[in-house]
C-alpha positions in Angstrom: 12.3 5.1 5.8 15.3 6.0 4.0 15.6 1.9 2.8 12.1 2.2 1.4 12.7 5.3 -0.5 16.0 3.5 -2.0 13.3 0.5 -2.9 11.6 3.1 -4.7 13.9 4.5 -6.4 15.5 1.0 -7.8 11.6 -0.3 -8.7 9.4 2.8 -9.8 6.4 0.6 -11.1 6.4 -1.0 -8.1 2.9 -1.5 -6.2 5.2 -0.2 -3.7 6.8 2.9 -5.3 3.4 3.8 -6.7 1.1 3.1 -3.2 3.7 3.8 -0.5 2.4 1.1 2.1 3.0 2.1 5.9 6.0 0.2 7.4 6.1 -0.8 11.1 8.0 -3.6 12.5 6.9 -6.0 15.4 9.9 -8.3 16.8 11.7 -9.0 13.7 9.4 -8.7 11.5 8.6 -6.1 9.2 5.2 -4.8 7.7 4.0 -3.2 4.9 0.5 -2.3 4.9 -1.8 -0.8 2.7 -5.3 -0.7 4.3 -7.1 0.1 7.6 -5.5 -3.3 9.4 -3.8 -7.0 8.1 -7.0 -8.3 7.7 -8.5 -5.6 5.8 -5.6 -4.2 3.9 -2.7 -5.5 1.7 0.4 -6.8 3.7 3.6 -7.9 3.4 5.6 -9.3 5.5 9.6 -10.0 5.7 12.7 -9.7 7.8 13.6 -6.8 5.9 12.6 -3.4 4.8 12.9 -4.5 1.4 11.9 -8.2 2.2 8.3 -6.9 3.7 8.1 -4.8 0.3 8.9 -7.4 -1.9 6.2 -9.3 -0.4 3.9 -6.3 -0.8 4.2 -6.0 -4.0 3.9 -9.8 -4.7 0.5 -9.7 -3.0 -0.8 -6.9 -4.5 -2.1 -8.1 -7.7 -3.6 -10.6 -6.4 -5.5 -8.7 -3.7 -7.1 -6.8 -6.6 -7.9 -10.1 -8.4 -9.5 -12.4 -5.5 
């Protein structure tokens, strides 16, 4: 949690910063997910705390935009 806070911080207008997705990890992956589940949410996914919310953020806009 404390990597995710430190994402924040560096990128305020971040879909991230401003939506706070949950994190989990499975295997080596991590998750950020905004949403009731991967299919009905918005995900991203990286080997990193900051990879997975990177990705977020990147599909963000374009789940609002289909």
């Amino acid at each position: 949690m404390e990597r995710m806070k430190l994402y924040c911080l560096a990128h305020p207008d971040s879909p991230s910063a401003m939506h706070r997705p949950q994190l989990s990890v499975r295997g080596e992956l991590w998750i950020a997910l905004l949403g009731p589940s991967v299919e009905d949410g918005i995900v991203g996914i990286g080997p990193t705390v900051e990879g997975a919310l990177q990705a977020f953020d990147a599909q963000y806009p374009a789940a609002l935009n289909p």
